[in-house]
C-alpha positions in Angstrom: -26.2 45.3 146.5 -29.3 46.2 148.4 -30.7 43.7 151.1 -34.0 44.0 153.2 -33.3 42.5 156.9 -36.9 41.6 157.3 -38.9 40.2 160.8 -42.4 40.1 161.9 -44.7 39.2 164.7 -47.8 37.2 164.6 -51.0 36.1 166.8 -49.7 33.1 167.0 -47.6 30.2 165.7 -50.0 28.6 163.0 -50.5 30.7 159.4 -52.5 27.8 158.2 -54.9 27.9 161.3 -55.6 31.5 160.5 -52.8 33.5 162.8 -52.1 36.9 161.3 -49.4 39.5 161.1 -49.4 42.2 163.6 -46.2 43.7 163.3 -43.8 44.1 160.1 -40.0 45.5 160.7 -37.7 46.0 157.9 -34.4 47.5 157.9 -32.2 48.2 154.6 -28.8 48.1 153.9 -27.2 48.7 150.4 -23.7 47.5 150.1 -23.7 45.9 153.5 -24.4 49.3 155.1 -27.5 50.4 157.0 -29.0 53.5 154.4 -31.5 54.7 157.4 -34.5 53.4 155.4 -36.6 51.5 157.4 -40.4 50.3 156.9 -42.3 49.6 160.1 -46.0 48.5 160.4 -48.4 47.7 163.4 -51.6 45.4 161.7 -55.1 45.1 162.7 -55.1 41.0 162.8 -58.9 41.0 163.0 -58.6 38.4 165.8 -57.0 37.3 169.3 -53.7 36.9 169.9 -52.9 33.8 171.6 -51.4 33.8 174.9 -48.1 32.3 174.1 -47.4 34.8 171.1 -48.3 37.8 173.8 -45.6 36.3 176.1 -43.1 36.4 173.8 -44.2 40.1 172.0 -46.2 41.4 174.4 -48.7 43.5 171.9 -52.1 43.5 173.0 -55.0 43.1 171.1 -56.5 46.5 172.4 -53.5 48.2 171.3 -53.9 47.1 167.5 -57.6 48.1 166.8 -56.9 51.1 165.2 -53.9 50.2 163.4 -54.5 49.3 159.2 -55.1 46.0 158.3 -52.3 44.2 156.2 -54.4 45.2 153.0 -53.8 49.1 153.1 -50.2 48.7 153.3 -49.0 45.8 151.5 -48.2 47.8 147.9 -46.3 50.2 150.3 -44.5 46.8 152.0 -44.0 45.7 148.2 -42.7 48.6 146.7 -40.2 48.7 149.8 -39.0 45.2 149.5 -39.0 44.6 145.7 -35.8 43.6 143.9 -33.9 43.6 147.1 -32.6 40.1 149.2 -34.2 39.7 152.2 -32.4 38.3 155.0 -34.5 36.6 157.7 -33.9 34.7 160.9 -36.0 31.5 160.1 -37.0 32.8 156.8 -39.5 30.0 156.6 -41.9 31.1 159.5 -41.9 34.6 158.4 -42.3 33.8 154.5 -45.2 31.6 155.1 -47.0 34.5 157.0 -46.2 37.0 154.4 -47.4 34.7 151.8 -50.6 33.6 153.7 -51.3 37.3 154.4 -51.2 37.4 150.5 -53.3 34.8 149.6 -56.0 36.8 151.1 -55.9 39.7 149.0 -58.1 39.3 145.9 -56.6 39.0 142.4 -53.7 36.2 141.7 -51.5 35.5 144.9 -48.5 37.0 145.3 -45.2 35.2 147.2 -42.7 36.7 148.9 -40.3 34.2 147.1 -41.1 35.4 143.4 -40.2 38.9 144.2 -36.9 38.5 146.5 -34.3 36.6 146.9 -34.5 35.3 150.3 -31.5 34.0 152.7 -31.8 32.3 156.1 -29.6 33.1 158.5 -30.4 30.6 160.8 -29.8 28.0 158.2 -26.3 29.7 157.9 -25.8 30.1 161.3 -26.2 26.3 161.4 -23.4 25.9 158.5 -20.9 28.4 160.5 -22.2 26.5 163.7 -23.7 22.8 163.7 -24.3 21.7 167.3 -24.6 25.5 169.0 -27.7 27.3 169.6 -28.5 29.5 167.1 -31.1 31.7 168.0 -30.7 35.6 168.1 -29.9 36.0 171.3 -27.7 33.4 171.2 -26.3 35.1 167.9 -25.7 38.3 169.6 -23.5 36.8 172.6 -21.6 34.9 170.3 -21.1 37.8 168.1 -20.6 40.6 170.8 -23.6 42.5 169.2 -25.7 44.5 171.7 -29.4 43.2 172.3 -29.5 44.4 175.8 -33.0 46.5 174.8 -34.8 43.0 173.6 -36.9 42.4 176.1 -39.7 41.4 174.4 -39.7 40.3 170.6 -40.1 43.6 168.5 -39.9 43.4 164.2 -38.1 46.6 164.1 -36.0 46.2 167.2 -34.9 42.2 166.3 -35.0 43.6 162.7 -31.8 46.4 163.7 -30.7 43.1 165.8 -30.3 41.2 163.2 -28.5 43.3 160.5 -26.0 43.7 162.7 -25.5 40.0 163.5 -25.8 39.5 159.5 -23.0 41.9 159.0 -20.9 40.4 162.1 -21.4 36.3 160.6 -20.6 37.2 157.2 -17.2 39.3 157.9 -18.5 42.6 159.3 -17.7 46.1 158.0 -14.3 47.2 159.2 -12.4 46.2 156.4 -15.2 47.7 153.7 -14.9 51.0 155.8 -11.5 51.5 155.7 -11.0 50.6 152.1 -13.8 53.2 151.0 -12.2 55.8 153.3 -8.6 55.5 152.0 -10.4 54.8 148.2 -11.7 58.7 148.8 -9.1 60.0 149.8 -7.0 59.1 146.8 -10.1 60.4 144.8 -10.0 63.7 147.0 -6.2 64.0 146.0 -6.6 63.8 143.0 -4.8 60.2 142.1 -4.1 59.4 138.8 -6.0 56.3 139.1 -8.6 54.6 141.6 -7.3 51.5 141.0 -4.4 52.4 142.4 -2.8 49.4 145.2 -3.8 50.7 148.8 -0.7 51.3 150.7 0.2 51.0 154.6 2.4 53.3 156.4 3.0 50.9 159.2 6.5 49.5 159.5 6.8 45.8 159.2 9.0 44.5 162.0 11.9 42.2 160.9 12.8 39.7 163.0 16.2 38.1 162.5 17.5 34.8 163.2 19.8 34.5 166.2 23.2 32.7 166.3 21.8 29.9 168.2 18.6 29.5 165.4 20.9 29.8 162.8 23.0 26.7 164.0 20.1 24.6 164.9 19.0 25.2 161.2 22.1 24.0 159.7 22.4 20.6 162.1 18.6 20.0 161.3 19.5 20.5 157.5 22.5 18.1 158.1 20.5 15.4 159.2 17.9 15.9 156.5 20.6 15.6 153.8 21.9 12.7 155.3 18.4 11.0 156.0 17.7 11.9 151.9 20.6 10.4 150.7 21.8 13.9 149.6 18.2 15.4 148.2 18.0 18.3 150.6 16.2 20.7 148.3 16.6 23.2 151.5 19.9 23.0 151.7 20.5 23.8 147.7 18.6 26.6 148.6 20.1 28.0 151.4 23.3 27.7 149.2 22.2 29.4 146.5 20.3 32.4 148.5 23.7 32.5 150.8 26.0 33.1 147.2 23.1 36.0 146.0 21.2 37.5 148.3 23.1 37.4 151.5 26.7 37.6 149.9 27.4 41.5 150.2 27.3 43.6 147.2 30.4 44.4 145.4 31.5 47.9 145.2 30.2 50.6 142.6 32.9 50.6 139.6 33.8 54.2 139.1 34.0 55.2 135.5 37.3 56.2 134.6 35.8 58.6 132.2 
């Protein structure tokens, strides 16, 4: 499975009142583990950015003039993302960029939609938790994921932010990792099959039941027999497991041959 955590940044809040792209950040992870692919872009918007948006990312205008503009790299962006899911914090916002971005280009529009899947995960976020605040940062405290270097909004940085949030909500990747590591070792030893049941060498702890338990279980039986009119399907139980597998076993016959 191959999935393309995807964020950008923007002039401002608005694709519809022109705002642009200025910044694309996309991380990849194939069976919910980060490859060390990554696609990261700085755009000439061919405009200002609006106050608020610099607040929040704090990219200049001056620092994007000689950066491409979203036409020189958006084959390279497609050929990236293609086939792949992309997982987005408010997938709307940055879909509707993306797409407006490709409405420009000349030749039949393209959308983001026809050539990924696409999954929110702040509308899962607001499944897993109705009534909390869901934005990243409130993600990562909930989640114990390090965002200590998000200072300002970056697409790569919240991108890397994000996969690991992604990978936290949905069951994290302890349990993969150790199944794949004790999976190649069996390979490694050369195990008659793959498929073979993993096996732990940790020693379960039995706990027995004292003398006192043990009484208390037969008075609380007594009552429920007598409260059931004698239909104490625990107490049948108990008397057949007591005559077979707590009686102790009879002794070996010896042949007499």
């Amino acid at each position: 499975m191959r999935q393309i955590v995807l964020d950008t940044e923007t002039t401002g809040l608005e694709p519809e009142l022109d705002h642009r792209v200025i910044e694309i950040g996309c991380v990849e992870l194939v069976n919910r583990r980060p490859s060390g692919r990554s696609f990261h872009r700085y755009l000439n918007p061919e405009r200002d950015i609006d106050d608020g948006a610099l607040a929040v990312h704090g990219i200049s205008r001056g620092e994007l003039d000689g950066q491409p503009r979203f036409a020189e790299v958006v084959e390279e962006l497609v050929a990236f993302i293609a086939g792949a899911e992309l997982v987005i914090h408010n997938a709307a916002f940055d879909v509707a960029f993306l797409d407006a971005e490709m409405a420009r280009l000349p030749g039949v529009p393209r959308q983001l939609g026809a050539m990924c899947q696409i999954l929110d995960t702040l509308a899962l976020a607001r499944e897993l938790h109705p009534g909390q605040r869901n934005s990243l940062d409130a993600l990562c405290k909930r989640y114990s994921v390090d965002n200590s270097k998000r200072e300002l909004h970056g697409a790569l940085l919240d991108a890397r932010i994000l996969a690991d949030v992604y990978l936290a909500m949905t069951g994290g990747q302890g349990a993969l990792a150790l199944a794949d590591s004790d999976m190649t070792l069996q390979i490694a030893a050369g195990s008659r099959s793959a498929r073979a049941p993993l096996r732990t060498t940790v020693p379960l702890v039995v706990v027995a039941a004292s003398a006192a338990e043990l009484a208390a279980h037969e008075i609380m039986l007594a009552v429920i027999a007598k409260a059931s009119g004698g239909r104490c399907l625990w107490a049948a139980n108990d008397a057949r497991d007591s005559s077979t597998t707590l009686a102790p076993a009879a002794a070996p016959q010896r042949s007499s041959a």
